[in-house]
C-alpha positions in Angstrom: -11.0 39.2 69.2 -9.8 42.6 69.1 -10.6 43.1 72.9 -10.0 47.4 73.9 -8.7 47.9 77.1 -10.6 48.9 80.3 -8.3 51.1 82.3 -6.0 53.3 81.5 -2.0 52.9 80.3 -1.2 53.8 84.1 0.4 51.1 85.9 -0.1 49.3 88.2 -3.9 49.1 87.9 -5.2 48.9 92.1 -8.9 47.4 92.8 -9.5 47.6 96.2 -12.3 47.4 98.9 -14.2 45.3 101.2 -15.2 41.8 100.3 -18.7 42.7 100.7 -20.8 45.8 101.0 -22.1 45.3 105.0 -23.4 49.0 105.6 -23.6 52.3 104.6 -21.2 53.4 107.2 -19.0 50.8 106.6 -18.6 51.3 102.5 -18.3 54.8 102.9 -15.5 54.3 105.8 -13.6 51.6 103.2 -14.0 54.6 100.3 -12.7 57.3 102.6 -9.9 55.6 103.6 -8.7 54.3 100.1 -9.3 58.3 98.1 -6.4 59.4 97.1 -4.8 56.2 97.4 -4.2 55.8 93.2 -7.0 52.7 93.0 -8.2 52.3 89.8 -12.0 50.8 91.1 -13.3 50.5 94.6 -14.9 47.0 95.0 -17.4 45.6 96.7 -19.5 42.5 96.6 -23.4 42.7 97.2 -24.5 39.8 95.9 -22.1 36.7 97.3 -22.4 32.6 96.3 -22.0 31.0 99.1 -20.7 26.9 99.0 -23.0 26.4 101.8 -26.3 28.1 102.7 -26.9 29.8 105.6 -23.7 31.8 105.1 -24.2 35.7 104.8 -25.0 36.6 100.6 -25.1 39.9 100.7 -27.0 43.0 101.2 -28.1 42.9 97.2 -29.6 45.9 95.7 -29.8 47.9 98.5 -26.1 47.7 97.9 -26.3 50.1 95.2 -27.3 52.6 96.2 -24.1 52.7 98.8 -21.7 52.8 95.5 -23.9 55.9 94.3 -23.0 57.4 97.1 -19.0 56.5 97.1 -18.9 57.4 93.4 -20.7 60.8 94.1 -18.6 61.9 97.2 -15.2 60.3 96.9 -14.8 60.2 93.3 -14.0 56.7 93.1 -15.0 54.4 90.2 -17.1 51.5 91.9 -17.8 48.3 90.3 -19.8 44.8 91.5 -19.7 41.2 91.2 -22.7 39.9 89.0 -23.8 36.4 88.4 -27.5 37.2 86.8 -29.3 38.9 84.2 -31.3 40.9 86.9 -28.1 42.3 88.4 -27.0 43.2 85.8 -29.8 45.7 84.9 -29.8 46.8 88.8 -26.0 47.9 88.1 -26.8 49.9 85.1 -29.5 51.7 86.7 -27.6 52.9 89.2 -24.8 53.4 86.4 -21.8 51.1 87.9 -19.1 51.4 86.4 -17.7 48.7 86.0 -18.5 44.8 86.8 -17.2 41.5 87.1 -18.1 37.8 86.7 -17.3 35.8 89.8 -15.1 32.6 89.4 -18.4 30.4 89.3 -20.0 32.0 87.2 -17.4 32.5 84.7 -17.7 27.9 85.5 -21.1 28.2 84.1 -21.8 28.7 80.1 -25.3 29.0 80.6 -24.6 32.1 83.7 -22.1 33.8 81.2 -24.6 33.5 78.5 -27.9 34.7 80.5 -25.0 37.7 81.5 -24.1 38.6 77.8 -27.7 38.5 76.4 -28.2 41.2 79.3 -25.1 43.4 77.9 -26.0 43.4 74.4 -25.8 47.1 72.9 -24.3 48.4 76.7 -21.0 49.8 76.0 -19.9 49.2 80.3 -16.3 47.3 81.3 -16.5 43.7 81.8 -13.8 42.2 84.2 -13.6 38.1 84.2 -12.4 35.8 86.8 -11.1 32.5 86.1 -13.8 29.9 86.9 -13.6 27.6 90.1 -12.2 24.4 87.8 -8.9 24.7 86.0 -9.6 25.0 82.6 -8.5 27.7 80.2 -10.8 27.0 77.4 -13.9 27.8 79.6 -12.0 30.8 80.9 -11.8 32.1 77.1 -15.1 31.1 76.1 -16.7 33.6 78.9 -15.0 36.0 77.3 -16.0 35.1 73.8 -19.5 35.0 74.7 -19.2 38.6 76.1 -17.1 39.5 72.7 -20.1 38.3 70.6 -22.7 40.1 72.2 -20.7 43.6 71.9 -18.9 44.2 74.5 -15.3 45.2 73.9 -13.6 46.8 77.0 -13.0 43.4 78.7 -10.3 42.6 81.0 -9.1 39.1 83.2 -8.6 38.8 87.4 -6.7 35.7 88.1 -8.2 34.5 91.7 -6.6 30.6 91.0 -8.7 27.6 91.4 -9.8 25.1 93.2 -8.4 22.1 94.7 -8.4 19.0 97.4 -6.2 19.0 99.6 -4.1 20.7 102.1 -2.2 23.9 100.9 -0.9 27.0 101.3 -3.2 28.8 99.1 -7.3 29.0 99.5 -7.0 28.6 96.2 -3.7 27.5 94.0 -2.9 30.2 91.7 -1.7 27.8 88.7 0.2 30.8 87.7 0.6 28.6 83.6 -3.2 28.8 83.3 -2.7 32.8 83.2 0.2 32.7 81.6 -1.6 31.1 78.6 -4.0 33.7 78.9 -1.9 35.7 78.4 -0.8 34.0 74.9 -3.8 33.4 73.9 -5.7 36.9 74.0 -2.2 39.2 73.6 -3.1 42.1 75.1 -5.2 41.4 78.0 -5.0 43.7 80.8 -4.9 40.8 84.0 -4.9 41.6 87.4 -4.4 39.1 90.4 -6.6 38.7 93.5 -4.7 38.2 96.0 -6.9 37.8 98.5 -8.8 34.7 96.7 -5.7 32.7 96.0 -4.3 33.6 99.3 -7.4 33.0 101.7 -4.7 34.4 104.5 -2.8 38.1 105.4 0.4 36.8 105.8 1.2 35.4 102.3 -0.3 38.7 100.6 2.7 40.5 99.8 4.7 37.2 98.2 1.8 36.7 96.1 1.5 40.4 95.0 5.4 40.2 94.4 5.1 37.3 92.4 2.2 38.9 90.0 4.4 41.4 88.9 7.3 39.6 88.4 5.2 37.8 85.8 4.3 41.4 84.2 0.7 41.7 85.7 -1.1 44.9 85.2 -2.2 45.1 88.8 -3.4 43.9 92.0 -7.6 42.9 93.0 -7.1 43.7 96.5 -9.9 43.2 99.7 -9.4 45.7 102.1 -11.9 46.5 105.2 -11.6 49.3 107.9 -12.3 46.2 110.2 -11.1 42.7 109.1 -11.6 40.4 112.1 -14.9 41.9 112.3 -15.7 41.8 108.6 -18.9 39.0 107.5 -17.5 37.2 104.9 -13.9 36.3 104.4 -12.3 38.1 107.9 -9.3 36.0 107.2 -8.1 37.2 103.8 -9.3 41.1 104.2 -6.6 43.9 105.2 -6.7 47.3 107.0 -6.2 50.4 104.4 -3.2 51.0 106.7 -1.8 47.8 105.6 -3.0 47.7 102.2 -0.9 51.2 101.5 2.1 49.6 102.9 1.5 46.9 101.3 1.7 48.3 98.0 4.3 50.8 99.0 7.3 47.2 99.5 5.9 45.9 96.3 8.7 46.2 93.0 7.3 46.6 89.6 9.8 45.4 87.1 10.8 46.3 83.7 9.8 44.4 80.8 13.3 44.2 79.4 16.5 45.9 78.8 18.5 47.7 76.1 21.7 47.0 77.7 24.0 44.3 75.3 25.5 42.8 77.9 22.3 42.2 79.9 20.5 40.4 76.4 24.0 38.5 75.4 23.9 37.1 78.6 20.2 36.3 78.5 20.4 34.6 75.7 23.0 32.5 76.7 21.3 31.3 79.3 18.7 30.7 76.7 20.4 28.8 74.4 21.4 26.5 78.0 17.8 26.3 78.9 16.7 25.0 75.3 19.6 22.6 75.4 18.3 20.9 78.6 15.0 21.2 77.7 16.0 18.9 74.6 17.5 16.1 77.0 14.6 16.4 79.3 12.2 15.3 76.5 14.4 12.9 75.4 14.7 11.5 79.1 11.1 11.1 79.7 10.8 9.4 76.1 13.2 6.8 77.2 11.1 7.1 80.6 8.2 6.0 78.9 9.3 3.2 77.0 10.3 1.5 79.7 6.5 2.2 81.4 5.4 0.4 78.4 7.5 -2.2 79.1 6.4 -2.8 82.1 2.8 -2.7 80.3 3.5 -5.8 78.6 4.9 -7.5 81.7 2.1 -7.0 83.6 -0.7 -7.8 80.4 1.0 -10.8 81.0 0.3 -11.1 84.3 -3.0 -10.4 84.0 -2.1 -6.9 86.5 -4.1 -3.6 86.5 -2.4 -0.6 84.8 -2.7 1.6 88.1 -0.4 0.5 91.1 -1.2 3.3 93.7 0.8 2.5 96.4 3.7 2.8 93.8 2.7 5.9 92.8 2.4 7.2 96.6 5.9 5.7 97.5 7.2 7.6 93.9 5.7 10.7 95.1 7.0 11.2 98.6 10.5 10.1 97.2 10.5 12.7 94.5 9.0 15.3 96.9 12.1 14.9 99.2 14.4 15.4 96.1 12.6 18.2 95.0 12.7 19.9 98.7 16.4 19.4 98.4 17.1 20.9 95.3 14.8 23.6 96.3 11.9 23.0 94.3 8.2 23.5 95.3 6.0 20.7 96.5 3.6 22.1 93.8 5.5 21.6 91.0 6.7 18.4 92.0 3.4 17.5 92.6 2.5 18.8 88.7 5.2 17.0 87.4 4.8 13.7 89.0 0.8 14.0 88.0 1.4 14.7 84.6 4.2 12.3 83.6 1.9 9.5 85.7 -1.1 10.2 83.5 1.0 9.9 80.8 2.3 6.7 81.5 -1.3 5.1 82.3 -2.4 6.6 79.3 0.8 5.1 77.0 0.2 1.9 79.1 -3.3 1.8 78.2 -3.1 2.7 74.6 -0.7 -0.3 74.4 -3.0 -2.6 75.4 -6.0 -1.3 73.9 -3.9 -1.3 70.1 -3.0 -4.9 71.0 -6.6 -6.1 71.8 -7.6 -4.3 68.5 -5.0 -6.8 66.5 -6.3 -9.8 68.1 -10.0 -8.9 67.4 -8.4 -8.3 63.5 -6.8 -11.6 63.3 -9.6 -13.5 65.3 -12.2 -11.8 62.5 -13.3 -14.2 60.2 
């Protein structure tokens, strides 16, 4: 895919604006306040999935006719969330400039689809949020099912994803899945919504911080003359006050440096990581030898592969030592899971291979 960018080479890109379009008065007070402020879009939702009905789902068309209105007097590009065919053609009548594909819908082939069919020939910026579930492959194929049916000006808001459990984020920003995003469609322009992966004011700035420490192009931002007051999402939505200082601690960070002994020393370090990184996979290789082992000891036993209150005494051990050597209870927590799958699965595919050769030699 040769995707074209949507905004322009300035960095960073801003999107900022209410959660969701509540009144008149109050999208016009939300565009006031951010003219002038350098945002690259103004956002607001008008159509809003809920999890659970009952909730408020927006003011829907009626919506659009606010944005008009914010594009004609402010100046300010304006772009919507859409999860259907029909609102897609109510944005383009009221010529939006831009929309975006909310994280379940980007979850839903057939959504994505129904969204594309509606774009074929329309020459309008696409923005894509990761779906709900953590899966990059589903993240790309929304984009390839936009790319097929024309459009070309099509760019990525990480907003993390979904998980059970308590945490620190609304929704655990997974920062690898972007990362290989990144990889994977070179070139991307990717922003981060905060708010989503936050869920809270207080964590805002460290999450902005963090996005462009990992070279993102910009910031999705709510931002509501009102919070406490605001309909959906009070929690996660900041003042314009606080959304321009905000932005005004944040560091943007070069990409690299020219200076020798800044890159010999980098690549020293380098060479150090790729070293350890050797003996770590040899480690867990002699780590899972022994787990099948221990597969053939308990075959013999006649004992299930899965031992969970091993696995929960393993876990809180390791998330001491990794509070200790100041590692975060999320990556522990990654690490643990994936090595344990690993070892069920190498325990299973042990005794699966063996219960194929005793078929073989029982076969007449």
């Amino acid at each position: 895919m040769s995707i074209e960018p949507v905004f322009s080479p300035q960095r960073p890109i801003l999107v900022a604006g209410p959660c969701a379009a509540e009144s008149e008065s109050q999208i016009m007070a939300a565009a006031r306040s951010l003219q002038g402020s350098g945002i690259a879009l103004f956002r607001a939702g008008l159509w809003k999935p809920r999890t659970r009905p009952g909730a408020f789902e927006g003011v829907g068309a009626i919506g659009l006719k606010w944005l008009q209105r914010v594009r004609q007097e402010t100046g300010l590009s304006v772009t919507t969330e859409v999860a259907t065919a029909q609102h897609v053609e109510a944005c383009l009548t009221y010529s939006v400039d831009v929309l975006w594909l909310g994280a379940r819908t980007t979850a839903n082939p057939f959504s994505v689809q129904e969204i594309a069919d509606a774009l074929r020939g329309v020459d309008i910026p696409v923005l894509v949020k990761n779906p709900v579930n953590p899966d990059l492959k589903l993240w790309i194929g929304a984009f390839e099912r936009l790319y097929s049916a024309g459009v070309r000006r099509l760019a990525a808001v990480h907003r993390g994803f979904s998980s059970y459990g308590d945490s620190m984020y609304r929704n655990a920003p997974r920062w690898q899945i972007a990362i290989d995003l990144m990889q994977a469609l070179p070139g991307i322009e990717i922003l981060c919504d905060i708010s989503h992966i936050c869920g809270r004011r207080d964590t805002l700035a460290e999450t902005a911080q963090k996005a462009y420490d990992l070279n993102y192009d910009g910031l999705m931002v709510e931002v509501h003359p009102s919070p406490d007051e605001a309909w959906s999402d009070a929690s996660q939505q900041i003042t314009p006050a606080e959304f321009q200082r905000l932005v005004s601690t944040l560091v943007r960070r070069a990409l690299t440096n020219d200076d020798p002994d800044f890159l010999a020393s980098l690549e020293n370090c380098r060479r150090a990581i790729d070293e350890i990184d050797e003996e770590i996979i040899a480690l867990i290789a002699r780590r899972m030898e022994l787990v099948r082992d221990i597969g053939l000891i308990k075959k013999e036993k006649n004992v299930a592969v899965l031992q969970p209150e091993r696995f929960r005494a393993l876990r809180e051990a390791l998330l001491l030592r990794g509070q200790k050597n100041e590692l975060s209870q999320e990556f522990i927590t990654l690490l643990l899971e994936a090595i344990h799958q690993e070892s069920i699965n190498q325990q299973e595919r042990l005794l699966n291979t063996q219960r194929v050769s005793s078929e073989r030699r029982g076969a007449p």
